[in-house]
N, C-alpha and C positions, 0 to 999 in steps of 0.2 A: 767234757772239754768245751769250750768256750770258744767264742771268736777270737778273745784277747790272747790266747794260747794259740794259736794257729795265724794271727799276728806278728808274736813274740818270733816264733819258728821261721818265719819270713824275711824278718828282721835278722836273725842269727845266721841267714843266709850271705847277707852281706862280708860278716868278717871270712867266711868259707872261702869267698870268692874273690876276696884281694890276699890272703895266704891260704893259697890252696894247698890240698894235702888230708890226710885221714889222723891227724893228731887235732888238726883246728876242728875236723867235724865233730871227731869225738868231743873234745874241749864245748862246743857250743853245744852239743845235744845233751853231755851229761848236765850241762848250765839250767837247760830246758824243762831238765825232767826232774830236777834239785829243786828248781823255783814251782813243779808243777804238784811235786810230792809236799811242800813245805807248803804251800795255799793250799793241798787238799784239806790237810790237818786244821788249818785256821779257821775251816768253812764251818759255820754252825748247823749241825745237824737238820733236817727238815722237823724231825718229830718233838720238837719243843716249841712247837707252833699249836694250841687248843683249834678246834675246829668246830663250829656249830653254825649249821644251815637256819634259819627261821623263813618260813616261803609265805609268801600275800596271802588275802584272803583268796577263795573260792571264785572265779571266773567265768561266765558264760562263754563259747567259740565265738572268739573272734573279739574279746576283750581283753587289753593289754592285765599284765600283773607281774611282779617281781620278786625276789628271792634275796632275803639280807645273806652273806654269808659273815661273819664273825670271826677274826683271829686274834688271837692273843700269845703274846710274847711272853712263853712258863720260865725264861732262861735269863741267868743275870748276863749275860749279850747281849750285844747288838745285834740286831739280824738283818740284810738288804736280802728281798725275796721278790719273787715272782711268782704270782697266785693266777690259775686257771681254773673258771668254777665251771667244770663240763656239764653240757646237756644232752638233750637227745636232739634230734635237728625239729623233732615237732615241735618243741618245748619254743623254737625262737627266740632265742637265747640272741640279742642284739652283741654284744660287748663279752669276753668270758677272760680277758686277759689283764690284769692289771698288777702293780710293781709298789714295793714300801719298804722303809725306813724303820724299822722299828726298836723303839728303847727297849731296854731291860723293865719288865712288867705293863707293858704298853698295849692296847689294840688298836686294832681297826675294820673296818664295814665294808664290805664290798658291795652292793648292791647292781645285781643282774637282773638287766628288765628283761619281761618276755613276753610272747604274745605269739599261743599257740595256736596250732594249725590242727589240733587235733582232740578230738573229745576223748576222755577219761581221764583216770590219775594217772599225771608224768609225773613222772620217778628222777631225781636228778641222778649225774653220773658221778664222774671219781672225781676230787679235787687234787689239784698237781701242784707240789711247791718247789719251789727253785733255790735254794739258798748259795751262795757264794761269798766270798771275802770282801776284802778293801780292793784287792790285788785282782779277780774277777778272773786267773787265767782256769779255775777248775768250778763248778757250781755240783750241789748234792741235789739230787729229788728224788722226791717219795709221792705217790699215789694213794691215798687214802678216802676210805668210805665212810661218806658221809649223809646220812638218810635225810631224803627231806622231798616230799610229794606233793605238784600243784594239783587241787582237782579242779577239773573242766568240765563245765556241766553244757549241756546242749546250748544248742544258740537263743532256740525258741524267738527264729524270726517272725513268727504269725502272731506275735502280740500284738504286730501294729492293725490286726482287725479286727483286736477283740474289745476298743471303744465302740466301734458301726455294729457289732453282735450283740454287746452287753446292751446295747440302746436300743437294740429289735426285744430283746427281752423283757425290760423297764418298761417298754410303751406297751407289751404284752400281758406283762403282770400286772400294773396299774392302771394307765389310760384307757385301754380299750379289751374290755374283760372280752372273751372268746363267745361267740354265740354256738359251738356245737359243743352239746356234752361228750362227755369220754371220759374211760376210769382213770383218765389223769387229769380231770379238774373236778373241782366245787362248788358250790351254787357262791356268789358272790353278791347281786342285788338282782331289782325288777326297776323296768323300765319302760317308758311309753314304747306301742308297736310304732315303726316306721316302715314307710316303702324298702321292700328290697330282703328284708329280715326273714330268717328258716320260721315258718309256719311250726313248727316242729319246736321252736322256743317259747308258744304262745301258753299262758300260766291261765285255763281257762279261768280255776277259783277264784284268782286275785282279778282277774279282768272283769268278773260279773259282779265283783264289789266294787270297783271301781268304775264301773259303767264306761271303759275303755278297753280296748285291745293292750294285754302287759304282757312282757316278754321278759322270759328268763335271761341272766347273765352269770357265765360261769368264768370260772378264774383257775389256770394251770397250778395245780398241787405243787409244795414244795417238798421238800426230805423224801424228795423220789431215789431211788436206787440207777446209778448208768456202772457197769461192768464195762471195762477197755481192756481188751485183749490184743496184747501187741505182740505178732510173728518175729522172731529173731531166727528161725531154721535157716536152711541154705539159699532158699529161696528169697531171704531180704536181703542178704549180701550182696548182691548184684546192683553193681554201677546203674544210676538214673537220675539224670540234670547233674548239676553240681556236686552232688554224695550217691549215696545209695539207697535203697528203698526203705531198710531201717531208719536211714535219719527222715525221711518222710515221714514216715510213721511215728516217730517218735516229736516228730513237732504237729502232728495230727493228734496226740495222745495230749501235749501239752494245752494246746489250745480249747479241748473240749471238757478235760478237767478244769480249767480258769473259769469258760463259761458256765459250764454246769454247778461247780461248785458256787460261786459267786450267785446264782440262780436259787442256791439253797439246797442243791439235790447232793447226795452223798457218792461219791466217785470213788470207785475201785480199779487198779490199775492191774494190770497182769502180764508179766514178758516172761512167755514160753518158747520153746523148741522142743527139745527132747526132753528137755527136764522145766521146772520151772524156775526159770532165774532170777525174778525179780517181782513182789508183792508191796505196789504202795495204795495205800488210802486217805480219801480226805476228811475222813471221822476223827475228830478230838485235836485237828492242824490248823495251826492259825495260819499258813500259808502253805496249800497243797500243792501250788505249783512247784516251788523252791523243793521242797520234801519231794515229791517226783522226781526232780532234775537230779536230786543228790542221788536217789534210790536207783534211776538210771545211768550216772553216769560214769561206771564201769561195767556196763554192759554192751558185748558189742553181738554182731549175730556169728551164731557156729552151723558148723557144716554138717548139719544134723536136718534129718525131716522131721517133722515137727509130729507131734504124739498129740492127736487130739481129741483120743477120747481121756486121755489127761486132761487135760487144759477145760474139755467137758466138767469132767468130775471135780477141776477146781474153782470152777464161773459155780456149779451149783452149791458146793459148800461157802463159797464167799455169801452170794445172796441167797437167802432162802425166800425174801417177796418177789413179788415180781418186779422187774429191774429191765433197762434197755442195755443189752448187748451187743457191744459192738466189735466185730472181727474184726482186725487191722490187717489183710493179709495179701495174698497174690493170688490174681483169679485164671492160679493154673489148674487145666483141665485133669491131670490124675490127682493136684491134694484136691479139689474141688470136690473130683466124683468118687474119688477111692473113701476118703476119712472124712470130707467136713460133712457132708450130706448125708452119711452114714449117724451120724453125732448129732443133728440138727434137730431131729423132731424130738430126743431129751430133753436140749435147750426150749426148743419154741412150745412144751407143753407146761412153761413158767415162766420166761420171758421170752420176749421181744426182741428179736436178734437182726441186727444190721451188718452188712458186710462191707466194708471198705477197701481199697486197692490203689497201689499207683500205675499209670499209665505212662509207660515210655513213650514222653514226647517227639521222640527219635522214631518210631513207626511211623506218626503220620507224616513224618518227612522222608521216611524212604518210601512211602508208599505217595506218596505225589513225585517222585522223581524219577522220569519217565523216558530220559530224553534219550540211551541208548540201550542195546540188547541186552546187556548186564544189567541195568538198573533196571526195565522192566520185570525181569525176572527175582531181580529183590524188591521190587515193589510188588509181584505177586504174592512172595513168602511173607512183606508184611501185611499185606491185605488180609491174606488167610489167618492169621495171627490177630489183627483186630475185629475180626468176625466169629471168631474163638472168643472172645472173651464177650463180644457180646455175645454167644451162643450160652454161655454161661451167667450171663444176667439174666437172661430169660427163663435158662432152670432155677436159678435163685429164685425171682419173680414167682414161678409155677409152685415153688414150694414155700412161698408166702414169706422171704427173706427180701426186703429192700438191701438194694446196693448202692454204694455210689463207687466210682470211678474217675478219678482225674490224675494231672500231672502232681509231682512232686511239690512245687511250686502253690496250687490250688487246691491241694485234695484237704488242708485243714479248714479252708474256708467253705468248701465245700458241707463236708462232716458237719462243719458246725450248722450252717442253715437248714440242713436236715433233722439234726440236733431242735432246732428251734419249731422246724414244721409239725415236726410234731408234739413237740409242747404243746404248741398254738391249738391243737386237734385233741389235744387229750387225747394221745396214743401212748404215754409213758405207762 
């Protein structure tokens, strides 16, 4: 039923009430429901209306994108409708309501902008159509499914540091070849000794033909091998700055695959928990970040601990050289000492394994806030909590694992200059 029927009824109140009595009500109600059963019949069916969604391309979070929806009039009618193309409320669906005219074999386009709030594939919902008459007092609708899926790929806001990185690199690989060796560079040229240079780079053979002091210069290897292991278990779920500590990680993952790759070295990606859910690499990709984004993003973390003499046995069938490992995870004290360090001297007796973590920037502010009897006492429990985790750097450290650690925010820029120092070192 309609406004214009509930109108109509209001109206037929008026004759009721200048000849009162149960013959005039009868009289106008039967009027009511005569005029309301005759425009039911008129109203053209919803289901002669074609239905097909076509949705934008693919989206990074927090980039607008839109969703054509398509209808067509299969019916030699006219049709007056009312079209609802529902979303999810992540989806950001601005507009979902709109109204047509449409001839006998006619369509029309709807297009719903959007701009989601939320990483993966959103799924649209049902679309609703409204049909009614000329007469407008009764309208039919129908609900029909209609498939059509935006995918969201991460934000990967840390691109914007990976101009000042890629230029630490460039001037690394080119300009100024590295003076220490390591099994991850190559002799690159000789050059006069200067003040200040490792005694240690001096090429005595070439120096006594030259009747000068020459010094070797070595240059970081490329088609190195880096392994990225990224935590999805229970433990990344957990709220931290703006998202959570998986989307941390996951734009720590992005950013070191750009540079690494980009650098020449071959990037392997790995998101485990209990099981392993997601395997990308940058062998034979003409763009590993994008291929990443895609391969992650219906991946969210589950409520699982994480299996990691799995994830062992999967970092060692991926690379069989030697390759730089890097753990994406939480530097809590039972997966630390129960499973990773259990698992650790596997890894570190063929690669080079680095541990990464985010740090809730929310301790060091309960732990400076001091001002009464409550707060000190939660700034005790976060003290002891950030002395925990350094107590666990220093076992890393003992067992010959570099870590780094920071906020959400910094931990990919982070990673990444670590990523670099030891290029520069011929530590790959």
């Amino acid at each position: 039923m309609t406004t214009r029927l509930l109108l109509l009824a209001l109206l037929g109140l008026v004759p009721v009430m200048l000849v009162p009595g149960w013959t005039s009500a009868l009289i106008v109600a039967g009027i009511i429901a005569i005029a309301a059963v005759v425009d039911f019949f008129l109203v053209p069916p919803p289901r002669l209306v074609s239905l097909q969604r076509t949705p934008g391309p693919m989206v990074r979070l927090g980039d607008p994108t839109d969703c054509t929806l398509t209808l067509v009039n299969d019916s030699p009618r006219r049709l007056r409708i009312a079209v609802r193309d529902a979303w999810s409320p992540s989806a950001g669906a601005k507009s979902t309501r709109s109204s047509f005219v449409l001839s006998a074999g006619a369509d029309a386009q709807v297009v719903t902008e959007l701009l989601p709030v939320r990483r993966g594939a959103l799924e649209a919902d049902k679309v609703t159509i409204r049909s009614r008459s000329p007469l407008g007092l009764i309208a039919r609708q129908k609900s029909v499914d209609v498939p059509a899926v935006v995918r969201v790929l991460p934000p990967f806001v840390s691109r914007r540091e990976l101009p000042s990185k890629t230029q630490k690199l460039r001037e690394l690989d080119g300009r100024s070849a590295v003076m220490i060796r390591g099994m991850g560079t190559e002799f690159d040229s000789l050059r006069d000794y200067v003040d200040g240079d490792d005694v240690r780079s001096i090429d005595w053979r070439a120096s006594a033909r030259a009747q000068d002091l020459v010094v070797k210069t070595w240059r970081p290897e490329r088609d190195r091998r880096v392994v990225i292991v990224v935590d999805s278990s229970r433990l990344s779920a957990r709220r931290c700055g703006g998202g959570t500590v998986f989307d941390a990680a996951l734009e720590s993952a992005l950013l070191l695959t750009a540079l690494a790759s980009g650098a020449g070295d071959r990037v392997d990606v790995v998101v485990a928990d209990a099981r392993i859910r997601a395997i990308a690499s940058s062998h034979r990709s003409k763009d590993p970040v994008h291929d990443l984004s895609v391969a992650l993003t219906t991946v969210h973390p589950e409520l699982y601990d994480a299996d990691w003499e799995q994830i062992s046995s999967t970092v060692l069938s991926t690379s069989r050289q030697h390759a730089l490992v890097v753990l994406v995870t939480a530097l809590d004290e039972g997966s630390v000492s129960d499973e990773i360090l259990p698992v650790l001297p596997t890894l570190m007796a063929r690669h080079r394994v680095v541990l990464a973590s985010v740090e809730d920037p929310g301790l060091a502010e309960l732990a400076a806030d001091r001002d009464g009897t409550d707060e000190i006492f939660t700034a005790a429990a976060a003290e002891a909590e950030l002395l925990r985790a350094k107590s666990l750097q220093t076992r890393l450290r003992g067992a010959g694992v570099q870590s780094v650690a920071a906020g959400p925010d910094d931990l990919p820029g982070a990673l990444a200059d670590l990523y670099i120092d030891l290029k520069a070192t011929g530590k790959l």
